[in-house]
N, C-alpha and C positions, 0 to 999 in steps of 0.2 A: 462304366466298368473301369476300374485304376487297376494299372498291371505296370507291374516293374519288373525288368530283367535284366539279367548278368547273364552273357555267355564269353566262354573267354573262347572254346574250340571255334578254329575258324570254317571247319564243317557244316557244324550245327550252327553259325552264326548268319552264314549263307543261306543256306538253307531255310531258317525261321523268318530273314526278313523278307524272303520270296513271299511265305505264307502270311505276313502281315500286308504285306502287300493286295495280296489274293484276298483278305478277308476285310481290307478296306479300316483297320480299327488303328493305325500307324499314332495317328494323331491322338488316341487312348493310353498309351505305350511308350514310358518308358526306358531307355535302353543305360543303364549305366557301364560304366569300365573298370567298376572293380566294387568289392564288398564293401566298402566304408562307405563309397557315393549312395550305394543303396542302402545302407543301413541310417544314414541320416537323413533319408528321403524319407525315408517310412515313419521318424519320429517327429515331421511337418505335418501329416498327414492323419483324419480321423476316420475317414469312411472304409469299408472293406475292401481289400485289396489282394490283388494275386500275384506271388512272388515267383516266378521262374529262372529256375537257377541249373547251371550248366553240372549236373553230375560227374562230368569228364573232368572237371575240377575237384580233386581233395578236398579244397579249402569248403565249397559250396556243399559237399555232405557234412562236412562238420557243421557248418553256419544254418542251416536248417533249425536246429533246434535252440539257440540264440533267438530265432526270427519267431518261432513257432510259443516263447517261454515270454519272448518281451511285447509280444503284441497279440492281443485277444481275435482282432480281426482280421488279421492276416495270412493267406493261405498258401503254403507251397503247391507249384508244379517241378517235378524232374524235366531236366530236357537230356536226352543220353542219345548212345549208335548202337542202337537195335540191340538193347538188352534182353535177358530170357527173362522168363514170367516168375522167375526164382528172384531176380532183381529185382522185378520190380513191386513185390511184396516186402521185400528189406527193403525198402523205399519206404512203403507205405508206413511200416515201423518205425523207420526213423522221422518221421513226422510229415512226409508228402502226403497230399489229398491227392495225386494225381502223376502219370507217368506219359510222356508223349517224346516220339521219337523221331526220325526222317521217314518211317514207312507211312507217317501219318495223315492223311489228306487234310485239307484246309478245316473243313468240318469237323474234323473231328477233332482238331485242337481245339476249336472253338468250343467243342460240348464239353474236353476237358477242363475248360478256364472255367466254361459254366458252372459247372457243377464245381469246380474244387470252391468258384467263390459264395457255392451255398454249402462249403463244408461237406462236400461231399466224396466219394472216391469214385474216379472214372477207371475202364478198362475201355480198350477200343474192341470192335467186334472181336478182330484177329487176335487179339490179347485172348479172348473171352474164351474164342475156339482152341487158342493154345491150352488154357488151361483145363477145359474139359478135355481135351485130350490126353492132357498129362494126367487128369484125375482115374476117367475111365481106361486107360491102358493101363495104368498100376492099382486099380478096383481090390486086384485081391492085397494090398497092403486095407482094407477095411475088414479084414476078417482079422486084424490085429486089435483086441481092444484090452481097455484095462480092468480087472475084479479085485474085489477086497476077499482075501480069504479067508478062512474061519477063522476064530480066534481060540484060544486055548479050550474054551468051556465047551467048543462045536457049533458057538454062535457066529454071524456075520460081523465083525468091526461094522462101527456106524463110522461113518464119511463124519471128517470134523469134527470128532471127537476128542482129538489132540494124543490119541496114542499114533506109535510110529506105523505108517501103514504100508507094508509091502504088495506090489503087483505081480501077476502073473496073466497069462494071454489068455484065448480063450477065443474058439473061431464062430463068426457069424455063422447062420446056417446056409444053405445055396438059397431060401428064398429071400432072407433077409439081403443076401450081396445084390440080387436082381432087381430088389425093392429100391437101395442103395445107388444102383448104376442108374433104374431112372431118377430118383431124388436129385441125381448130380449134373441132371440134364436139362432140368427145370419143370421134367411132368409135376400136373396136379394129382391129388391124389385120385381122382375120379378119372383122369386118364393114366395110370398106372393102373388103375383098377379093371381099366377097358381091354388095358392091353396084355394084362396076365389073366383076365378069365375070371376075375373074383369083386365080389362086394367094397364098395371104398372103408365100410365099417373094419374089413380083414385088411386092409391096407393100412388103415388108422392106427388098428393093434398092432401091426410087425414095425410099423415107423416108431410106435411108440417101445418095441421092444429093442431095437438099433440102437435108438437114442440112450434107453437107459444102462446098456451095455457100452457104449464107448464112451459113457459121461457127459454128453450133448445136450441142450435143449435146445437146438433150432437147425435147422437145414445149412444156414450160412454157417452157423457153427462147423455143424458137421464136415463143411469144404475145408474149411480154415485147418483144422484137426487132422485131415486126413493129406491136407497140400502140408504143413508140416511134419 
């Protein structure tokens, strides 16, 4: 595994080499002293590699997407001081596969570099719990969705049709928000189904009436949609 890193905060630089330390991968690793060392590292190099870079730095949110536009196999991690879960989704947008902080135990940077260098996005447990907290405590912003309204003749606009399309709100029902709060918890639908009393087939239909009211086709959609 090739991982190159730039921290310039002396916090987090402390900090990271305890845990390269702790994870035994030193000799894997990288450490340059500023963005040009690593940027000409990366253009020596063929195989996939994981770029960790100090967010406390300006320079290194801008250079993300430089690293992320000039090299195909190359993958960012953030390194930050215990940013919110609001951060670290503008992270993931600005082109990080991954977000890890000083809360982070040894393992679990390591599942981060893991996965970011199969292209993937990590969250740590505590991430994961923040963010379902943050979903199901603000549950009723999901009874905000968007409709197309009539159109002059009495009919529905069709989606993409290239006329101009106004929105107006329109609230889920109490069973769809309860269907909702477990979807956002990771029940399946056979236990969602166990735990309100009803057929998974009645679970199928209200998931599929949620989705088609707030424009969604997938459950991850649906987080994405409703954390923004």
């Amino acid at each position: 595994m090739g991982i190159d890193v730039y921290v310039s905060n002396q916090t987090i630089n402390k900090w990271f080499n305890s845990i390269l330390k702790e994870l035994d991968f030193l000799n894997d690793c990288t450490i340059h002293k500023n963005l040009d060392s690593l940027y000409n590292s990366l253009l020596n190099v063929n195989n996939a590699r994981v770029v960790l870079l100090d967010i406390e730095d300006r320079a290194s949110c801008e250079y993300v997407a430089s690293i992320k536009n000039g090299f195909e196999n190359v993958h960012c991690v953030a390194i930050g001081l215990n940013r919110s879960i609001g951060d670290v989704f503008t992270y993931f947008n600005m082109g990080f596969n991954s977000y890890i902080d000083l809360s982070y135990s040894a393992i679990e940077v390591y599942q981060a570099i893991h996965k970011s260098l199969g292209n993937s996005k990590y969250l740590s447990t505590a991430q994961q719990d923040l963010l379902l907290e943050h979903l199901i405590h603000n549950l009723d912003g999901l009874a905000k969705c968007i409709t197309i309204p009539s159109s002059s003749n009495g009919h529905n606009s069709s989606y993409g049709n290239g006329d101009s399309i106004k929105y107006s709100e329109k609230s889920l029902t109490e069973k769809e928000k309860k269907v909702c709060e477990f979807l956002l918890k990771g029940f399946t639908y056979k236990e969602i189904a166990n735990s309100l009393g009803v057929t998974s087939f009645t679970i199928n239909q209200r998931v599929k009436g949620i989705y088609k009211k707030l424009q969604v086709r997938s459950r991850s959609e649906l987080s994405f949609r409703y954390l923004s």
